[in-house]
C-alpha positions in Angstrom: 123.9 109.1 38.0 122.0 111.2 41.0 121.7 114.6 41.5 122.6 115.4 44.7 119.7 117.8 45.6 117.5 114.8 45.4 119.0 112.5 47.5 117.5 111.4 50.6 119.4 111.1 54.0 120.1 107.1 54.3 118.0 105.3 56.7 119.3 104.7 60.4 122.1 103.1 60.8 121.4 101.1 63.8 118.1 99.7 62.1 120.0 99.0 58.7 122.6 96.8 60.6 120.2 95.1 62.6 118.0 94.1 59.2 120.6 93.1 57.5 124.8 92.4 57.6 126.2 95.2 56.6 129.6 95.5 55.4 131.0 99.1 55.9 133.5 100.8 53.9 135.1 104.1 54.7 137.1 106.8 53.4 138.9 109.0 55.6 139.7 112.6 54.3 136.9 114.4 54.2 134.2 111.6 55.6 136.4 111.0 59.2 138.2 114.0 59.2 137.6 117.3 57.7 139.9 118.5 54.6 142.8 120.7 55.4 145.5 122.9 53.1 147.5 120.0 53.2 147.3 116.8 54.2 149.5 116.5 57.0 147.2 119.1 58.4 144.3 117.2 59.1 142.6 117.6 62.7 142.2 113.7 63.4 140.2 113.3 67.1 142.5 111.1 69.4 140.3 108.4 69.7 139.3 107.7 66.4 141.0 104.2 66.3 139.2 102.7 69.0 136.2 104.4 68.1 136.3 102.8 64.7 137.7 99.5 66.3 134.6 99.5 68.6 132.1 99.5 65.5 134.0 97.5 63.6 132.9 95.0 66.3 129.7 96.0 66.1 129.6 94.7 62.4 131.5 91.3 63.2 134.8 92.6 61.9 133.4 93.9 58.7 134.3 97.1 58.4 137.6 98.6 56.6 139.3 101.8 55.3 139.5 102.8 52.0 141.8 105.6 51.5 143.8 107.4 48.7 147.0 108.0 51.4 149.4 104.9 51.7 148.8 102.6 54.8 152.0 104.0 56.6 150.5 107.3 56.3 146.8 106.8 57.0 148.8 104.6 60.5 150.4 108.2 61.3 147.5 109.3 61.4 144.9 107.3 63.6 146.1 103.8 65.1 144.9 101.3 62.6 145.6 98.1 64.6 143.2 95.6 64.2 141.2 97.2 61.5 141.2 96.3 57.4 142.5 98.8 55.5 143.1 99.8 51.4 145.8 102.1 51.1 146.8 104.2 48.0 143.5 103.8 46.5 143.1 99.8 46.9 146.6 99.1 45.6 147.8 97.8 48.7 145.4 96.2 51.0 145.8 94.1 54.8 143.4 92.6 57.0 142.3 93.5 60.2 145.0 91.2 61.8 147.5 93.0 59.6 148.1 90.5 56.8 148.8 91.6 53.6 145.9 90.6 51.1 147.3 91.1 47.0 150.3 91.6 45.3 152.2 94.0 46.6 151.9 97.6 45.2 154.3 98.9 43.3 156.4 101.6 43.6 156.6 104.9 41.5 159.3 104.9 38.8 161.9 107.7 40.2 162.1 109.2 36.5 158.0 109.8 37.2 158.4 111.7 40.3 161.5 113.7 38.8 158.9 114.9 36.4 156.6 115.7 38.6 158.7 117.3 40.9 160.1 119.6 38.1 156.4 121.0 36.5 155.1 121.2 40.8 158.1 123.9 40.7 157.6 125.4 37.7 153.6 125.7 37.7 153.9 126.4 41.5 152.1 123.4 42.9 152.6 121.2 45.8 153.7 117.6 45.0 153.1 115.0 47.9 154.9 112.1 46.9 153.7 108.7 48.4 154.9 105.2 48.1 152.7 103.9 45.3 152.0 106.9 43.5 151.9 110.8 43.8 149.5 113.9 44.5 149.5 117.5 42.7 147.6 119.7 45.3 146.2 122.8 44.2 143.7 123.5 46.6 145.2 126.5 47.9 145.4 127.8 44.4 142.0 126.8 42.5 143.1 128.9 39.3 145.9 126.4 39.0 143.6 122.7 38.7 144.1 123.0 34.5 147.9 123.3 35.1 148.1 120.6 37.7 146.0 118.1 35.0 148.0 118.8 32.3 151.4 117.7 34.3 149.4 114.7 35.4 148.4 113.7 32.0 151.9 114.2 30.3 153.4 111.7 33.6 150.5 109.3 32.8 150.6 109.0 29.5 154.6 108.4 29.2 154.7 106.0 32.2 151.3 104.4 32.1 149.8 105.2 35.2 146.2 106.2 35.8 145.0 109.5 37.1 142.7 110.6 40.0 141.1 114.0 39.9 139.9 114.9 43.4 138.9 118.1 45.4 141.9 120.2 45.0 144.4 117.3 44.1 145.3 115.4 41.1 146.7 112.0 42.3 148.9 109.4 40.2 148.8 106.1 40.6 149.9 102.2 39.0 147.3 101.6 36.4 144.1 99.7 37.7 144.8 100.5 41.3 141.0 101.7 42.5 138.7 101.6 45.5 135.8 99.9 43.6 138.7 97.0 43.5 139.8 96.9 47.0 136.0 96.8 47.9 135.2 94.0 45.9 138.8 92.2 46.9 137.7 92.4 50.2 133.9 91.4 49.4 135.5 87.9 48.4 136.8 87.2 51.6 135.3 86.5 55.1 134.2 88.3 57.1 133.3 90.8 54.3 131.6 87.8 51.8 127.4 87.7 51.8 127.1 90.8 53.7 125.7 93.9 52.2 128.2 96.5 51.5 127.6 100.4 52.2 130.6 103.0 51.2 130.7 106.4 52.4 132.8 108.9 50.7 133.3 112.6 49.9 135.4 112.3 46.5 135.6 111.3 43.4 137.5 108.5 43.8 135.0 107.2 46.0 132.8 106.8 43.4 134.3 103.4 42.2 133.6 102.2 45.7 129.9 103.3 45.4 129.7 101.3 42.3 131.4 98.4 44.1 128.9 98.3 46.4 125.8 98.8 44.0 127.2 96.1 42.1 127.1 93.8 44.9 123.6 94.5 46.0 124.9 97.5 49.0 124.9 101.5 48.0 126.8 104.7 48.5 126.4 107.7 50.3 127.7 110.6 49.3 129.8 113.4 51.8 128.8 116.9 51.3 127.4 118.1 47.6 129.4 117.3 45.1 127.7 116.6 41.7 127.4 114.1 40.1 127.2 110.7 42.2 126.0 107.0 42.1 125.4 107.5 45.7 122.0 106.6 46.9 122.1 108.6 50.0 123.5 111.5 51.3 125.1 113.0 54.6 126.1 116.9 54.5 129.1 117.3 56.8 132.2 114.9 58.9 130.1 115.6 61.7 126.7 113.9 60.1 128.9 110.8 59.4 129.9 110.5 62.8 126.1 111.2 63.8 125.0 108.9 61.5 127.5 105.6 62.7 127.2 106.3 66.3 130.6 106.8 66.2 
């Protein structure tokens, strides 16, 4: 692990891609668009899709999404078309044509988000529910993060399903569902396969892309300051990202 006080910022990206194929994988909240209170505020700019549609054909194609939302929401959002995309933190996954790449991701058992939906009232949180899993936000309420893991690990532990602690969020989702899997899913496939893969992400579920991506020869680089990282590089802000991509 790095300490983020000693990583350098990452060399230019225009130089990178032309030494190399790069394959470029992205979160969204809080690397493409700043964090909010909630996530369905999120300031997204209007143009984002054809922005990122224009560099993914920069990279031959090889660029895709990696985000914790589902693919529906992530598609409210910022038009999506003709980019690949991991939804629900890799459990559900499509090509840049739209095909669906996997088995399908599975849905949340109703009893689960009963549960949930029952301690969010009582410990005063805010439950998002999403197609393949769930979200306990307590960013508005810091004080509350113990309370928020301790629903999360009583639903995980009596339906099997794996947690992931964020910034302000505790999310649920099926068991083995991660982004470090949908990166190297989408490694094995062209035009992803051979290139060298970068992932750039704020949270700690980005960290199993990172790893992805070290594991395959590529690197991280790490959002903001968070502590601690397998990022090799970091950007400080959103607005260094989009800087930084020529985006």
């Amino acid at each position: 692990m790095s300490d983020v006080i000693d990583l350098p910022p990452p060399p230019p990206f225009d130089r990178l891609a032309d030494a190399r194929d790069i394959a470029l994988f992205l979160d969204f909240d809080g690397t493409l668009v700043d964090l909010a209170h909630a996530p369905g505020a999120i300031v997204v700019p209007p143009d984002l899709g054809e922005r990122l549609r224009k560099l993914a054909a920069r990279l031959g194609g090889r660029l895709a999404l990696v985000s914790g939302r589902s693919l529906d929401d992530l598609g409210g959002h910022c038009p999506i078309e003709g980019i690949a995309c991991a939804g629900s933190h890799g459990a559900a996954r499509r090509d840049a044509a739209g095909m669906s790449l996997g088995e399908p991701a599975q849905a949340m058992a109703p009893d689960a988000l009963d549960d949930l939906r029952t301690g969010a009232r009582e410990f005063g949180l805010m439950l998002e529910a999403k197609p393949h899993g769930a979200a306990l936000h307590y960013r508005r309420h810091p004080e509350r993060a113990d309370l928020a893991r301790a629903l999360a690990d009583e639903v995980a532990a009596r339906f099997d399903l794996a947690i992931k602690p964020g910034k302000g969020v505790v999310e649920l989702t099926q068991t083995g569902a991660d982004k470090g899997g949908a990166v190297r899913a989408f490694l094995a496939l062209p035009p992803f396969a051979g290139a060298q893969p970068v992932f750039i992400g704020d949270d700690v579920t980005d960290e199993d892309g990172m790893a992805a991506c070290e594991e395959a020869g590529g690197f991280g680089i790490l959002v903001g300051d968070r502590t601690p990282t397998t990022a090799r590089y970091r950007l400080p802000n959103v607005s260094a990202v989009y800087e930084w991509l020529s985006l």
